[in-house]
N, C-alpha and C positions, 0 to 999 in steps of 0.2 A: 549391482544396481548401476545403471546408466547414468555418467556425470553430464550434466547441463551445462555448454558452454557460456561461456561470461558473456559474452559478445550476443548469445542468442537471446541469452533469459532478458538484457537489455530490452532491447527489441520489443519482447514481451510484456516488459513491464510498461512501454511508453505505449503501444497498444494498448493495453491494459486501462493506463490510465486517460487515456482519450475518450476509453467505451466508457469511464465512470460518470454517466448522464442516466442509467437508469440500474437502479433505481436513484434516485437525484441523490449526490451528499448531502451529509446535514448541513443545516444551517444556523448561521448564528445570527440575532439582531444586536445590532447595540444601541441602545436605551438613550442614549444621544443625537444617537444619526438615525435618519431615516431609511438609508443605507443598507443593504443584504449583503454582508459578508459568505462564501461559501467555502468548505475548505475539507480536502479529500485527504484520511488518514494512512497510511501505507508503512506497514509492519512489514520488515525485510531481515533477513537473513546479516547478521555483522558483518559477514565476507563482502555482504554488498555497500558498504555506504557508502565510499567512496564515488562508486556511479550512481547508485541512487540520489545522492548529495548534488548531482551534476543535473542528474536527471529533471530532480524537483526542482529546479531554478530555471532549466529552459520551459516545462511545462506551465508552470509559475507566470515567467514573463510571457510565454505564446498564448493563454486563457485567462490570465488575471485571476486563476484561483489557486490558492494557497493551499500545499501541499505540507502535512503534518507526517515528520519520517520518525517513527520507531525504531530501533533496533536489537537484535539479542540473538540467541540463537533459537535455532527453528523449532525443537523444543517446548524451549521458554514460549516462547509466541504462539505455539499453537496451543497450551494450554492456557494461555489469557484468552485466545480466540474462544475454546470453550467454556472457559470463563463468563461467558459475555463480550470480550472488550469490540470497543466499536471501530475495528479497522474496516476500511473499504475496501481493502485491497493486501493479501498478505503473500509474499514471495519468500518462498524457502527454499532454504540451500537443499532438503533430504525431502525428495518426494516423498517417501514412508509417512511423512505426519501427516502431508496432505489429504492422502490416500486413507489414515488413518479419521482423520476431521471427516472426512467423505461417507467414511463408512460409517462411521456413529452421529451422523446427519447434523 
């Protein structure tokens, strides 16, 4: 199986999260303000936080929206994914789950 360099899957993920305008992220109101807080979920691989961590702070400050990072191994996360869980955005270190999430829709 073909390793995914560090540097590319980057890339990928800041793509990634620039395209997340459709379908819109959720939203939150808060009960106070009248205010639309919006804020994109991203379940990543552990090996990645360190850039991910980098990642969601320039994202963050260039769009003003708030980026929520998960972490664990690809695994773990793809089986919260079929769980339900509500990421927007999931980047795994082992194609195989993804391909596995894919195939059981």
């Amino acid at each position: 199986m073909p390793k995914i360099k560090p540097m590319y899957l980057a890339w990928v993920v800041v793509i990634a999260l620039a395209a997340c305008t459709a379908p819109p992220p959720r939203q939150t109101t808060q009960s106070t303000a009248s205010s639309v807080s919006v804020e994109v979920t991203v379940a990543a691989a552990a090996d990645l936080q360190f850039a991910f961590t980098d990642l969601a702070k320039l994202y963050e400050t260039q769009t003003g929206t708030k980026v929520k990072l998960v972490f664990g191994s690809t695994g773990q996360l793809a089986q919260q994914v079929e769980a339900g869980a509500p990421f927007d955005l999931l980047a795994a270190a082992d194609v195989s789950y993804v391909k596995g999430l894919n195939d059981r829709g």
